[in-house]
C-alpha positions in Angstrom: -1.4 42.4 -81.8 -4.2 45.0 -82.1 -5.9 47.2 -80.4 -8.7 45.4 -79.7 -7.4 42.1 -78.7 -5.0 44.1 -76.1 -8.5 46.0 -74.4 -9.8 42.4 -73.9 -6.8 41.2 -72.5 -6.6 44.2 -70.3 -10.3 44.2 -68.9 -10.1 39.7 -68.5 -7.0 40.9 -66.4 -8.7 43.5 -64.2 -11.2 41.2 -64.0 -9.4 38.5 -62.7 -7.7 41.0 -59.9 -11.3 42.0 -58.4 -12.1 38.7 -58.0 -9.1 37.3 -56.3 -9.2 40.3 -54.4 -12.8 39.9 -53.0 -12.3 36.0 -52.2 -8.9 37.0 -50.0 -11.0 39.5 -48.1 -13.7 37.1 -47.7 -11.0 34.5 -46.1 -9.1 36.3 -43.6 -12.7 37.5 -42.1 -12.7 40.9 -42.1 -15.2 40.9 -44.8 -18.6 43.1 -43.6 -21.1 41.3 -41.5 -25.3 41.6 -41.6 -25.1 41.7 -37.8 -29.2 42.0 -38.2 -31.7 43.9 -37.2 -31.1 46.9 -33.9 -32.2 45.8 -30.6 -34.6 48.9 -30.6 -36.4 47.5 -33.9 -36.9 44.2 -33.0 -38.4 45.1 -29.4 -42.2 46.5 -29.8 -43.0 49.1 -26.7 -44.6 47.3 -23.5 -48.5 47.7 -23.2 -49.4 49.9 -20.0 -49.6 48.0 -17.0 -47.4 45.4 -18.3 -44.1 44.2 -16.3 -41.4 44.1 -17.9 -41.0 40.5 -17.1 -43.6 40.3 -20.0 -46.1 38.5 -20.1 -47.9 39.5 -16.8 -51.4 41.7 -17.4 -52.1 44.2 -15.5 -54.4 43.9 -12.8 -58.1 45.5 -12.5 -58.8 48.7 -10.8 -59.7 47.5 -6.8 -58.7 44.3 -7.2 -56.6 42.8 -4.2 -54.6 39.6 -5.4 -57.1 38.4 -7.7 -59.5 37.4 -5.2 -63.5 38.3 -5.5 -65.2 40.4 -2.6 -67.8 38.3 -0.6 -70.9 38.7 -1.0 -73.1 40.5 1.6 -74.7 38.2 4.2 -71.2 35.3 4.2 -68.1 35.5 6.4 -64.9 35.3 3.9 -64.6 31.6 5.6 -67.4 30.6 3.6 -69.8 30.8 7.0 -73.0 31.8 6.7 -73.9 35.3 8.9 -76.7 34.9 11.5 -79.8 35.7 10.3 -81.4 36.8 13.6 -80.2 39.2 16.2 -78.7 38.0 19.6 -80.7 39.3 21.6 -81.5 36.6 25.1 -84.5 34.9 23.4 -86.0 34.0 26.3 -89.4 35.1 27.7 -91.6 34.8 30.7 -87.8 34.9 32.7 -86.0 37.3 34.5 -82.3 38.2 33.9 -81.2 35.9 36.6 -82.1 32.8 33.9 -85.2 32.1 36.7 -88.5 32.3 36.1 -90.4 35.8 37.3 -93.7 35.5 39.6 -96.7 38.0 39.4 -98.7 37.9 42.5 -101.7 39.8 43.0 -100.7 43.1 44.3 -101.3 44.2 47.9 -104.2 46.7 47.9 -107.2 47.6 50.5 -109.3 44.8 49.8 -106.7 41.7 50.8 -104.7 44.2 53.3 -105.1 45.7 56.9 -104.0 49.2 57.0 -102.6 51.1 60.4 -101.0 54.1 61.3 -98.9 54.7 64.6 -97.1 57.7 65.6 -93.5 56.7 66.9 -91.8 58.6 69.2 -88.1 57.9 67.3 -87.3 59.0 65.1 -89.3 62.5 65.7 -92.7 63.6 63.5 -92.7 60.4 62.0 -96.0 58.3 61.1 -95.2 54.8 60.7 -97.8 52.7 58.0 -98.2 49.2 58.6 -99.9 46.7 55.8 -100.8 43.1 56.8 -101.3 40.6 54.0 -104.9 39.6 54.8 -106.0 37.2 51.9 -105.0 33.4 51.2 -102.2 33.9 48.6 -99.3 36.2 48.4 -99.6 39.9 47.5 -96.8 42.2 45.8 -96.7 45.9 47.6 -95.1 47.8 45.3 -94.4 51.5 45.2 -95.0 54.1 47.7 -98.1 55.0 50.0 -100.3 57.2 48.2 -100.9 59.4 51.1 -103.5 62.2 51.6 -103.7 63.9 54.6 -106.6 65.7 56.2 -108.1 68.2 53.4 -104.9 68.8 51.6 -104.9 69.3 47.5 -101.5 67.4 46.7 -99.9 64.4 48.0 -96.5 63.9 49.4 -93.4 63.3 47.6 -91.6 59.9 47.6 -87.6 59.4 48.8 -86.1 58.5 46.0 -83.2 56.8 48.1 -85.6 54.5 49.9 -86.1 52.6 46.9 -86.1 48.7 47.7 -83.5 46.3 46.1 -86.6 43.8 45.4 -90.4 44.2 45.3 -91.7 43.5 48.8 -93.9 40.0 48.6 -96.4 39.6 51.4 -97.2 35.9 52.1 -100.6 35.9 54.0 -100.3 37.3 57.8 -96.9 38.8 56.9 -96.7 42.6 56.7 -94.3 46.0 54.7 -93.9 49.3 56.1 -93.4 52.8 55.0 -92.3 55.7 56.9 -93.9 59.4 56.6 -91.8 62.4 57.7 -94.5 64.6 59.1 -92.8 67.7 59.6 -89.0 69.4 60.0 -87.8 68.4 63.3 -86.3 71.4 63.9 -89.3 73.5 62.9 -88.2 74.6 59.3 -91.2 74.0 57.4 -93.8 76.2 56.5 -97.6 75.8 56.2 -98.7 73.3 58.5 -101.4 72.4 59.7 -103.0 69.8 62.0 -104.8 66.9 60.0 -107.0 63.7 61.5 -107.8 61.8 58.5 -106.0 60.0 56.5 -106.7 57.9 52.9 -103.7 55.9 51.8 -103.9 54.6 48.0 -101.9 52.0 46.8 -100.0 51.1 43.2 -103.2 49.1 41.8 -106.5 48.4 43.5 -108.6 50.2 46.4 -107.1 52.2 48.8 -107.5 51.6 52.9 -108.3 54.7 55.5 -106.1 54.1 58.2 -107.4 55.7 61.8 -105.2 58.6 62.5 -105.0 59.4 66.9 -107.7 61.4 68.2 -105.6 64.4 68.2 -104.4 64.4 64.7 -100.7 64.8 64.0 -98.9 68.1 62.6 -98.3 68.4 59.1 -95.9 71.4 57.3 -94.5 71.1 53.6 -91.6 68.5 54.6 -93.9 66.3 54.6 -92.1 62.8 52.6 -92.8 59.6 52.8 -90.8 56.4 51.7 -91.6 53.3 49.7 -93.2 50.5 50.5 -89.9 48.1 52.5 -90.1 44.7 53.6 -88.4 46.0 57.4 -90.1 48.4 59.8 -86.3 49.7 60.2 -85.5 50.3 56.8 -89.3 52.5 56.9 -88.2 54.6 59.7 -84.3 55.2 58.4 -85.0 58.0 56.6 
């Protein structure tokens, strides 16, 4: 045999080996696996905002659960707003729900005015108007006094004021009550006066007869307003 034909043997041999060698490890499966592509490389990196859930986007910036604000004007309940405010609505009425009267008011031409001097309570004057006319007269506010030559007129009691304005049907008559002067003699300035003009809210104003010899007058002088009792006139 030569040399050559012993190389080929040689190498067929060899050949032979590395083959029956691969298939045996191959069989008992121990051979090497592609086990694929790493769990890093086949997972892309999540958007922002995303769950990782996937799939979800992420919401937009003030929105609540998706839902759309309502516009101005609508209740979320799909009502309509008012368009008005609630205020009553009602005219010509009073808050009690009845209807309000305006009489004439009570002034020197549809009045008779008088003044007496009672002796309780002391240096008190007490005014007297009598509805004169055929239809009722409202007497509202407070004599408008003015006594003998003075420059001023008195002040008003604030806590005399009535609950009601005093209504005069025709014959019937209000009162008011004028302090004079400090019973015990505190006042200062006074002076006798006999004349007397007493104006009313609206209208002309009546010139009561005063007694013949006047009636003292110092700087307490008050008066009330007009009350539908004589004793609620002379209470203060």
């Amino acid at each position: 045999m030569s040399a050559r034909t012993a190389r080929t043997r040689l190498l067929a041999a060899t050949t032979v080996a590395l083959a029956a060698f691969a298939l045996t490890a191959c069989d008992n499966g121990k051979g090497v696996r592609d086990e694929g592509p790493s769990a890093s490389s086949n997972s892309s990196a999540q958007p922002t905002g995303s769950t990782a859930g996937g799939g979800t986007k992420a919401k937009p910036a003030g929105g609540t659960g998706g839902s759309t604000a309502a516009p101005k004007g609508t209740t979320t309940a799909g009502t309509t707003t008012a368009g008005t405010s609630g205020g009553s609505g009602s005219s010509g009425k009073n808050g009690a729900g009845t209807t309000s009267t305006r009489n004439p008011a009570c002034n020197g031409a549809n009045t008779k005015t008088t003044a007496t001097e009672v002796s309780r309570p002391l240096n008190h004057l007490l005014l007297t108007v009598t509805n004169t006319g055929a239809k009722n007269c409202d007497l509202t506010g407070y004599p408008i006094a003015r006594l003998g030559e003075a420059q001023s007129v008195p002040p008003v009691a604030e806590s005399t004021h009535p609950q009601a304005v005093v209504t005069l049907a025709p014959g019937e008559s209000g009162y008011a009550g004028v302090l004079l002067s400090a019973a015990d003699g505190s006042g200062g300035n006074g002076y006798t006066a006999k004349t007397l003009v007493v104006g009313f809210a609206k209208g002309s104003s009546a010139t009561p007869a005063l007694p013949a010899k006047g009636v003292y007058v110092d700087d307490k002088l008050t008066v009330t307003y007009w009350q539908q009792s004589l004793d609620d006139a002379l209470a203060y």
